[in-house]
N, C-alpha and C positions, 0 to 999 in steps of 0.2 A: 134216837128219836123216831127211829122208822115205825116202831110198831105205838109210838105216842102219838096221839092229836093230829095236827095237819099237817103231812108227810113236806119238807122243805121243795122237795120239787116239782108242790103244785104250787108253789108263792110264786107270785108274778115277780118279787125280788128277792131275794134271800135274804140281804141284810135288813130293808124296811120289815119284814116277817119276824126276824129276830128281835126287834128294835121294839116293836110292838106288844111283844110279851104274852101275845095271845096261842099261849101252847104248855102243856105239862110235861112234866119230867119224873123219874121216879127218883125213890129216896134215894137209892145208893149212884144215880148221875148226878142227883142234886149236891151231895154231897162230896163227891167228888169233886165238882166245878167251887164248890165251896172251898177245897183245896186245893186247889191248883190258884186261885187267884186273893190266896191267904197271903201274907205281910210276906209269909216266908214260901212262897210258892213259886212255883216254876213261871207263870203267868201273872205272878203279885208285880207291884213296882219296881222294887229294886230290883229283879231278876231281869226283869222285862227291859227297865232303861239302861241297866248295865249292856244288857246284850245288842240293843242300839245303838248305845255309844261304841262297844267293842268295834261292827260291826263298821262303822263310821272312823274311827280310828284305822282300821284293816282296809279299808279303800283309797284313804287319804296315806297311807303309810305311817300313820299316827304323824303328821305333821299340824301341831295346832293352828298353823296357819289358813288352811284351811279349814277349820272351825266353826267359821258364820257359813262360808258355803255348805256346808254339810248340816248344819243346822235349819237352815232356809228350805233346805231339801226336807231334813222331816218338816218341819214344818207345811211345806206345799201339802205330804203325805198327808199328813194331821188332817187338814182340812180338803183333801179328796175324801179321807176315810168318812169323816162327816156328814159329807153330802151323800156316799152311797150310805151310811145309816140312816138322812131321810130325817134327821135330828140330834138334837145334842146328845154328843156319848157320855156313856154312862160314866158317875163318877171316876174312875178308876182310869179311867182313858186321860179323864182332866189330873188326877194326879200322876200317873205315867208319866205327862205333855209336860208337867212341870219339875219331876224331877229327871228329864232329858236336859230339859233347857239348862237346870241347875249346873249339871254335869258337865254336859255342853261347852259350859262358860268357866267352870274350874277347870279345864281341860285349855281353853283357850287364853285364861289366865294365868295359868301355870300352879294353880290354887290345887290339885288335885291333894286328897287325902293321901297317906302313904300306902296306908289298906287298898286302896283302889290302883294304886300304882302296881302295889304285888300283888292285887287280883290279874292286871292285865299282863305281867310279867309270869304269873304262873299258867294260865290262858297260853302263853304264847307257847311254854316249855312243853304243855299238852300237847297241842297243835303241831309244837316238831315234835315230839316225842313220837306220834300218831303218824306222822308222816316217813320218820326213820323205819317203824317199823311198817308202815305199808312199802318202802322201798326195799326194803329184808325179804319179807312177802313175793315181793316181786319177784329178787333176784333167784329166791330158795324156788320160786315156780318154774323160770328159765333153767336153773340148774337140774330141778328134777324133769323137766324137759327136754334137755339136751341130753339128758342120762336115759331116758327110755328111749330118743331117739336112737342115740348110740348101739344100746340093747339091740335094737329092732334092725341097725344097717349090720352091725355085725357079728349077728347071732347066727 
C-alpha cells in the first residue's frame, strides 16, 4: 500500500484509517486479501478461532477449567480491538467473535467435536515433532562445534 493512496504513516491512526475504507488497493493485493480471509483461508474463521482457541488451550494447559477465564480475556481483547478500530468491526470479526465463543464453550463443556480434538492432538505432535528436531539441531551444532574446536586445540 506504500506506493497506493495515503501512505498509513501519515494517518493519525492506523486502524481508524483502515476502518474508514478511504484508500485503494490493486488487483492482485485485493485479491489476495480476498484469499486469505476466504471460509478456507489462513485469516477466514475457522482458521482464525481455531488458532485462539489453540492458543487459549496452550496457556491454560488445555484445562477447560479455565475456560471462562480465557474467554472473558478474549473477550476484554474483542472490545479493545473495537475501540481502536473507532467502530464496529467488520463482519468477519463478528463472526470470528462468535465462533470462539462457540468453541470456547464446547471446549468448557466437554462438547468438543472429535475432528477438533485430533486437530489439537495433531497441533500438538507438530509442535514436538518441531521441537525434537530443534533439539537435534542443537545438539548436531555443539557436536560440530566441539569437533572444530578439537581440530583447532590439537592440530
Amino acid at each position: 500500500m506504500t506506493k497506493q493512496g495515503v501512505a498509513i504513516g501519515t494517518a493519525d491512526d492506523m486502524w481508524k484509517f483502515l476502518a474508514k475504507g478511504d484508500f485503494t488497493v490493486s488487483a492482485d493485493v485485493k485479491a489476495q486479501a480476498q484469499a486469505d480471509i476466504a471460509d478456507d483461508g489462513y485469516w477466514g474463521v475457522e482458521q482464525t478461532s481455531d488458532r485462539i482457541l489453540d492458543f487459549a488451550k496452550a496457556l491454560s494447559g488445555d484445562n477447560p477449567d479455565k475456560a471462562d477465564a480465557m474467554l472473558e480475556a478474549f473477550k476484554k481483547g474483542f472490545e479493545q480491538a473495537t475501540k481502536a478500530w473507532g467502530d464496529k468491526l467488520p463482519d468477519i470479526s463478528q463472526r470470528t467473535y462468535d465462533a470462539v465463543v462457540e468453541k470456547f464453550n464446547k471446549w468448557k463443556n466437554g462438547t468438543e467435536d472429535a475432528s477438533t480434538e485430533a486437530y489439537f492432538i495433531k497441533k500438538t505432535c507438530v509442535y514436538l515433532c518441531h521441537a525434537n528436531i530443534m533439539t537435534l539441531y542443537t545438539q548436531v551444532f555443539f557436536f560440530c562445534f566441539s569437533a572444530v574446536k578439537n581440530l583447532l586445540l590439537f592440530s
